[in-house]
N, C-alpha and C positions, 0 to 999 in steps of 0.2 A: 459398497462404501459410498457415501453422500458427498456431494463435489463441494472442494474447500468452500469457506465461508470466510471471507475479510469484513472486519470492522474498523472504520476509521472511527476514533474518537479526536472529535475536535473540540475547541474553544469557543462557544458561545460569545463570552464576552470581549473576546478578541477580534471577533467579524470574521472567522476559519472558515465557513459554510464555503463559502466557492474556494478555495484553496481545496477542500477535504472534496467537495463533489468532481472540482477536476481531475485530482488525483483516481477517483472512483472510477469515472470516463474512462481514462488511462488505462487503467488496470481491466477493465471490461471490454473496453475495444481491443485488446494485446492478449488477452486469455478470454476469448469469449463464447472456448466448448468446455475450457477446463474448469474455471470458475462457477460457483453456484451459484453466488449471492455475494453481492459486496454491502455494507451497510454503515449507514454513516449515522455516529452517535452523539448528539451533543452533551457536550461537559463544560466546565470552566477552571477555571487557574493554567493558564495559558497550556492544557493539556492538548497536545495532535502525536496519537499512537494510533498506531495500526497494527493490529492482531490478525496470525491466519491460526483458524480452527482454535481461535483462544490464545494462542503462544502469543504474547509481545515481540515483534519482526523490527517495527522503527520505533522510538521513540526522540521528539524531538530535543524535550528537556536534557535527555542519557546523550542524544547526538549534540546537543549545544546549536541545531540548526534543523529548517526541513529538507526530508529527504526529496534526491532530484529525480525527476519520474522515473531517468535510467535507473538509478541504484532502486528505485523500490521496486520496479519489474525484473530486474535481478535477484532480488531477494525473495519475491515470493517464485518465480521460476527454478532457484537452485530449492524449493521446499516440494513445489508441485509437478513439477516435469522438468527435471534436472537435463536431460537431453536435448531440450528443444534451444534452439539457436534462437533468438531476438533482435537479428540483423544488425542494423547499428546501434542498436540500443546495449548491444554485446560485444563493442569495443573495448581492449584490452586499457584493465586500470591505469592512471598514472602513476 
């Protein structure tokens, strides 16, 4: 089986590139046996979604905001290794 694959699609026209490649950082440094490839796509019409293996995971337009580094390492961890603990990053919701 091929190790996940995230795409961030951001907003060109918004100036999203370093918002989307921190996010990418993030998510690379915190999964960085599990993940394959993280891949950042630009788009425009204020789009920043992130996809694992294709699925739609954040969207910010659906969310009404962007996701905050915890919740989007939570969300691809409860997809890719449900098990694994993410320290403080895995403090309990409010």
């Amino acid at each position: 089986m091929a190790a996940p694959r995230i795409e961030i699609n951001y907003c060109t026209q918004c100036r999203w590139l370093m918002r989307a490649a921190w996010m990418a950082q993030e998510l690379l440094t915190t999964f960085e046996t599990e993940i394959g490839e993280v891949a950042l796509a630009p788009g425009t019409g204020g789009v920043f979604d992130v996809r694992l293996n294709g699925d739609l995971i954040y969207s910010r337009k659906e969310a009404g905001r962007f996701p905050e580094s915890k919740e989007l390492k939570q969300l691809v961890r409860d997809r890719i290794a449900p098990d694994r603990a993410l320290g403080h990053s895995d403090s309990k919701k409010d």
